[in-house]
N, C-alpha and C positions, 0 to 999 in steps of 0.2 A: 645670378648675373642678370642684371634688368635688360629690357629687352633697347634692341636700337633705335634712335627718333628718328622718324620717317626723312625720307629724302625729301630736299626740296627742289629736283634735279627734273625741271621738265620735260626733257626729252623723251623721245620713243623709247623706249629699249633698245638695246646694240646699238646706239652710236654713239660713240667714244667723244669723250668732253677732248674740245679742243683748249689749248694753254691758252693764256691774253699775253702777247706777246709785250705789250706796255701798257700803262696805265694811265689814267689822263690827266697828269700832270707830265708824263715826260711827253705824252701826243703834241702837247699844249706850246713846250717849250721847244720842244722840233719842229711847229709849225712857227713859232716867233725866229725862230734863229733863220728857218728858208728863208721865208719874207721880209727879214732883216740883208738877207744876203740877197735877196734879190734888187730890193733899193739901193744897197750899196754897190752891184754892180753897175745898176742902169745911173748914179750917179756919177760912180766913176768915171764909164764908159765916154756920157757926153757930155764930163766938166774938164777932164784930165789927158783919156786916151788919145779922142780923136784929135788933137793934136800931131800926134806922134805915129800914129795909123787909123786910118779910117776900117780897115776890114778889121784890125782888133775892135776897135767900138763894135762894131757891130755884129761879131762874133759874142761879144762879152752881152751884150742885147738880146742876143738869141738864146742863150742861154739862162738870160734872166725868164726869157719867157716861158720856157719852157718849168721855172721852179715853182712857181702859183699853185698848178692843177696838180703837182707833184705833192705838193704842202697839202692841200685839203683833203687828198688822200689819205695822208700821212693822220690827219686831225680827225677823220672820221673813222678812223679805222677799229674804233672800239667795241665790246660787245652789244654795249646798249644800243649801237646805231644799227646793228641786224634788223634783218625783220623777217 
């Protein structure tokens, strides 16, 4: 039996390889769909809603703001971006 080819696993010893929980094309496409969904609210909000209610626009606004910092989380979350 030939022997085994060396690891190419840099870590220390004992610490247990963590999974990649996505890969960077779905990071990629989860980051297009938030900040697709974030334009779509914030146009909704101040072309449509306020209309019809002012605290929904601007519930719907707050919301949007909050998806941005959520998104580039989401987009940098890969292993290459470690350090």
């Amino acid at each position: 039996m030939p022997p085994s080819p060396p690891s190419r696993d840099d870590r220390p010893p004992g610490r247990a390889r963590q999974p990649h929980l996505f890969g960077l094309v779905s990071r990629e496409r989860a980051y297009l769909i938030l900040m697709g969904t974030c334009l779509v609210l914030i146009a909704l909000a101040w072309t449509l809603i306020w209309r019809y209610s002012t605290v929904a626009a601007v519930t719907m606004s707050a919301v949007a703001l909050c998806i941005p910092p959520l998104a580039v989380i989401i987009a940098n979350a890969g292993p290459k971006n470690r350090q």
